[in-house]
Backbone bond lengths (Angstrom), bond angles and torsions (degrees), N, CA, C in turn:
res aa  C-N    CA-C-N  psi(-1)  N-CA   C-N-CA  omega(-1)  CA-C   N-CA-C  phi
1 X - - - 1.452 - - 1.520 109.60 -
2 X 1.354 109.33 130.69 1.755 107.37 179.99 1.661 105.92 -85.44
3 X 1.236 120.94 148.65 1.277 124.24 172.50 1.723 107.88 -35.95
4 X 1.554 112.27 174.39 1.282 104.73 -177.20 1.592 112.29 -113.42
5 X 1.486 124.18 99.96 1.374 120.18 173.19 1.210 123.96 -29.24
6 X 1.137 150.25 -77.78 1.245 146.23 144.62 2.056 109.59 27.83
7 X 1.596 86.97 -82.23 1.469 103.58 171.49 1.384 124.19 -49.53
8 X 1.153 99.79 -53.15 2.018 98.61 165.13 1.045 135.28 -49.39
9 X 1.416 109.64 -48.50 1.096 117.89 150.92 1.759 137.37 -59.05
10 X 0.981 104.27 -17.20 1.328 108.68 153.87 1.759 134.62 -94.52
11 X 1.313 91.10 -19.07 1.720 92.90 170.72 1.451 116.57 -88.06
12 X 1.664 103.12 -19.97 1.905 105.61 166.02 1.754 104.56 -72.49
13 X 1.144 147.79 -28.33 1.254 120.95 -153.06 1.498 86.87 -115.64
14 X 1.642 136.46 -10.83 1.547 121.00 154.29 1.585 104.25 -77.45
15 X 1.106 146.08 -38.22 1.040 150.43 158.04 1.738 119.62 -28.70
16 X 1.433 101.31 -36.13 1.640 114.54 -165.74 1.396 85.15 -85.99
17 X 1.520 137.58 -59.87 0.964 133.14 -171.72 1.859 124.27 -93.69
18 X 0.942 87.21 53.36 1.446 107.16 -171.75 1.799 121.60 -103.86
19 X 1.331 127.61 80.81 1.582 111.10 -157.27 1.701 123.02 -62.55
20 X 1.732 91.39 -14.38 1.999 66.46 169.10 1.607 116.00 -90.60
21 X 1.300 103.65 18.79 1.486 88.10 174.92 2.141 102.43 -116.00
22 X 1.007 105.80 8.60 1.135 113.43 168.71 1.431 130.45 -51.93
23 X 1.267 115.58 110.52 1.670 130.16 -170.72 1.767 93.44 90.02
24 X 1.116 149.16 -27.05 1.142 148.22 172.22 1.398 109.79 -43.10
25 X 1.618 125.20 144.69 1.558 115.13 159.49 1.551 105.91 -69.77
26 X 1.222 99.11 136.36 1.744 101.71 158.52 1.607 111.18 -118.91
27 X 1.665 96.00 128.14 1.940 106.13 174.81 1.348 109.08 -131.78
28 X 1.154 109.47 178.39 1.468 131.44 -166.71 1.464 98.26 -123.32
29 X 1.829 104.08 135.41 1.575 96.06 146.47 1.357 107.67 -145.77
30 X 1.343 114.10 141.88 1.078 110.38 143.25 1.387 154.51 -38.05
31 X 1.324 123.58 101.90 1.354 112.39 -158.47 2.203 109.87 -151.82
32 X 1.060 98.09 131.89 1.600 97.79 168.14 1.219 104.20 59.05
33 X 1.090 133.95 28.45 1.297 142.59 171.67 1.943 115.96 85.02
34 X 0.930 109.33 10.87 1.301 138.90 -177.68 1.277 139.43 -128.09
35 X 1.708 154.84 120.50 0.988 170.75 142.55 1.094 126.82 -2.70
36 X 1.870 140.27 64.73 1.042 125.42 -171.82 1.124 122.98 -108.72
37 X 1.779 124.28 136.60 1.578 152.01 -153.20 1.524 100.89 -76.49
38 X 1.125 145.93 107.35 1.309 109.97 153.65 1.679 123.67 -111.72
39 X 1.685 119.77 -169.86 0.976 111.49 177.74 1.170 89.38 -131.80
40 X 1.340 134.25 161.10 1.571 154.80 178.70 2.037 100.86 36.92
41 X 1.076 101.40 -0.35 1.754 105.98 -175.65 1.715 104.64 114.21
42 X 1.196 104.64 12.62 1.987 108.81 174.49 1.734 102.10 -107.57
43 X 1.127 98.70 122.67 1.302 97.41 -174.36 1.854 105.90 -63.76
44 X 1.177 100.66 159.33 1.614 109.18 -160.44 1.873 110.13 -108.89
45 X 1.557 90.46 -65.05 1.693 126.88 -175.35 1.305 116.87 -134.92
46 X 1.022 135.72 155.81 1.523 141.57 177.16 1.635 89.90 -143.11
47 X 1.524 108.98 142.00 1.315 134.96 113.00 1.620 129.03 -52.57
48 X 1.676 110.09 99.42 1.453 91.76 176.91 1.007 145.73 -88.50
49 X 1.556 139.23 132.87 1.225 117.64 159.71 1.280 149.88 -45.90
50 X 1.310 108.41 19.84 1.105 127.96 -169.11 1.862 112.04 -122.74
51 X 1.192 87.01 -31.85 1.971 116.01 175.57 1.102 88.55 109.93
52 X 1.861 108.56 158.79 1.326 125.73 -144.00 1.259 138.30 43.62
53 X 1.542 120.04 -158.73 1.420 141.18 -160.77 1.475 91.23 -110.35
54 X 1.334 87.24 136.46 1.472 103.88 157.94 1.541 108.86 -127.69
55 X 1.339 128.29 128.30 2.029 119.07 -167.38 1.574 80.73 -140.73
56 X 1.735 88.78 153.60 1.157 109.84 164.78 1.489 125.93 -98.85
57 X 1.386 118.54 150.20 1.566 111.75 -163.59 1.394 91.13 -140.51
58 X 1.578 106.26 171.85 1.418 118.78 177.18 1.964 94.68 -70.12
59 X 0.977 99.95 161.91 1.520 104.40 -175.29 1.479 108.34 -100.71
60 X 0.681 110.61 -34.94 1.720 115.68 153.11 1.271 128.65 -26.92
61 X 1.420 110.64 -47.62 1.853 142.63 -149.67 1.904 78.01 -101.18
62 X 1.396 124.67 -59.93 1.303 112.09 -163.10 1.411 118.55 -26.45
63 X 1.194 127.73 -71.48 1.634 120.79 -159.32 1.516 91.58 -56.26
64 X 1.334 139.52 -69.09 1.446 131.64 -156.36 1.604 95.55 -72.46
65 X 0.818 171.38 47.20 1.591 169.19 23.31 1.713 109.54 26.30
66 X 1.377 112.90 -54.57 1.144 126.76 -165.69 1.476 106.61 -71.55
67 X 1.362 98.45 -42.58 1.326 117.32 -177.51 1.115 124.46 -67.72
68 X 1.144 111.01 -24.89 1.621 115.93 -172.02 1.647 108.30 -130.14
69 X 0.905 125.26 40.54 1.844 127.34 -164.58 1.340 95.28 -178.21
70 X 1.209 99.81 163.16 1.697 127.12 -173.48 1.899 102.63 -76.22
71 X 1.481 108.47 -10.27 1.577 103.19 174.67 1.054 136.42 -54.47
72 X 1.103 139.46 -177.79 1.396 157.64 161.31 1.090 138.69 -173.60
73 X 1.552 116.71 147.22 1.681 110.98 -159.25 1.462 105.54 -63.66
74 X 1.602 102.26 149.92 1.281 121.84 -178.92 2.015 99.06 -60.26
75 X 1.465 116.18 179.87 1.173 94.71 166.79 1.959 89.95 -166.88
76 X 1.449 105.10 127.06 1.493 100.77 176.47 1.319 93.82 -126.74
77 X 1.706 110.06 139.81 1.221 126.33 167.71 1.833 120.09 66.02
78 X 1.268 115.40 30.64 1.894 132.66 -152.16 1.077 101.71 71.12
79 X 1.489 167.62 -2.54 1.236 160.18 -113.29 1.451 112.13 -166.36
80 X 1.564 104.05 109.20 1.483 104.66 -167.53 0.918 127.17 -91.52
81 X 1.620 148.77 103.89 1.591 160.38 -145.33 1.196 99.50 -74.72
82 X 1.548 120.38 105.71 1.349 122.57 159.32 1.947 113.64 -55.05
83 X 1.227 120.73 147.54 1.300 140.68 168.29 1.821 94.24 82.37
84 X 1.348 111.92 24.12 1.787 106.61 178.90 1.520 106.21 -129.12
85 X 1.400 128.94 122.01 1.411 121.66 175.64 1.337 114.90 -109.96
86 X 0.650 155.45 121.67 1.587 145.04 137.68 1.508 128.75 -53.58
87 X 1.664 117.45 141.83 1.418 124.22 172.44 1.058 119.81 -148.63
88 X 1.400 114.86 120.21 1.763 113.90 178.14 0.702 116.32 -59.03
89 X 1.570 106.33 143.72 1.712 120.66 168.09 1.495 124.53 -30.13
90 X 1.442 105.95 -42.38 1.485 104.80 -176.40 1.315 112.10 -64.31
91 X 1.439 127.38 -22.60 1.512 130.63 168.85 1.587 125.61 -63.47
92 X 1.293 108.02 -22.43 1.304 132.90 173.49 1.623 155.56 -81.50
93 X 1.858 94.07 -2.58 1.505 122.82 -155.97 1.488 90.70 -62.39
94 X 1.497 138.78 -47.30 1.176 128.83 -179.82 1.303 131.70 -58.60
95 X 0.877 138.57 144.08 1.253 139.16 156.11 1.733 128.62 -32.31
96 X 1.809 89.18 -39.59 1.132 97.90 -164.72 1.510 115.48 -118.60
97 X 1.197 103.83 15.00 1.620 122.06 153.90 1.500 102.60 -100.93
98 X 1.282 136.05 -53.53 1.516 123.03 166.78 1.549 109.67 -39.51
99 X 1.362 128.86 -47.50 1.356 142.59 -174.87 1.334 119.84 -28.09
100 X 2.088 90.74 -53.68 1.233 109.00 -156.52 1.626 114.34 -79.79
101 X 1.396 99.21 -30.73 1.660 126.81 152.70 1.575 109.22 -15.17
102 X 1.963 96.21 -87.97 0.925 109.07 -167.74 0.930 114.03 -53.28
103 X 1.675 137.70 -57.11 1.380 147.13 -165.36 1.734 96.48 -53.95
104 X 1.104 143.71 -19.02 1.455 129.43 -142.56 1.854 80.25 -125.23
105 X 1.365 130.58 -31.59 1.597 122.90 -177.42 1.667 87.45 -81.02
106 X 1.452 126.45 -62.18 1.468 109.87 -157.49 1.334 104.79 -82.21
107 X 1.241 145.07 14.98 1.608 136.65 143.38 1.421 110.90 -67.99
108 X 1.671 124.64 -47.14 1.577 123.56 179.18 1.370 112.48 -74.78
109 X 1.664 121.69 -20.49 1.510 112.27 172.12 1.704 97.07 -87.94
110 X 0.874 146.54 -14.97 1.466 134.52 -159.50 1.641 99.76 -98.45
111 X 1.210 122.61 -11.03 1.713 144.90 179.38 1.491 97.75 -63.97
112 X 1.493 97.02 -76.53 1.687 104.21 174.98 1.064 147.44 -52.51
113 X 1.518 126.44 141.43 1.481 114.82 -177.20 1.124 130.22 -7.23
114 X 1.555 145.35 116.07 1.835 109.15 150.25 1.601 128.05 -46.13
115 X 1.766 111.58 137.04 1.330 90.05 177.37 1.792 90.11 -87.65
């Protein structure tokens, strides 16, 4: 399954207007069959190839994230990636639940080093 255009397009133009990523470069890569956002070169948000969001979070925040939101840990290979959540699309129809997404991956990528 290819990521979902639609979605990309919507995580670039909350992304564009997004203040912690402000003055930051923002790029795209292609990756894993999916679309990933970054900020300063830390990935932020993904479009998945899989469907949905995949965002990055403080890893800390994960379990109470999980707990309290429609998320869930990312998971590559049986093995679930701390600081990676996933959320279906259907969690996302708003703007402003996607929003909240974005704002919460490009504050924890904009934290980190630039690569």
């Amino acid at each position: 399954m290819a990521y979902d255009e639609e979605l990309a397009g919507r995580l670039r133009d909350l992304l564009a207007e997004e203040p912690a990523a402000a003055g930051r470069e923002l790029t795209e890569r292609k990756m894993f069959g999916g679309l990933g956002l970054m900020v300063a070169g830390n990935m932020a948000v993904a479009a998945s190839g899989q469907g949905g969001l995949m965002v990055r979070v403080d890893p800390a925040e994960g379990e109470e994230l999980v707990a309290t939101t429609p998320a869930y840990p990312m998971e590559m290979r049986g093995r679930a990636m701390s600081g990676w959540l996933r959320v279906d699309l259907a969690d996302l129809a708003t703007d402003e639940a996607l929003g909240a997404w974005v704002h919460r991956g490009a504050s924890y990528a904009a934290s980190l080093p630039p690569k």
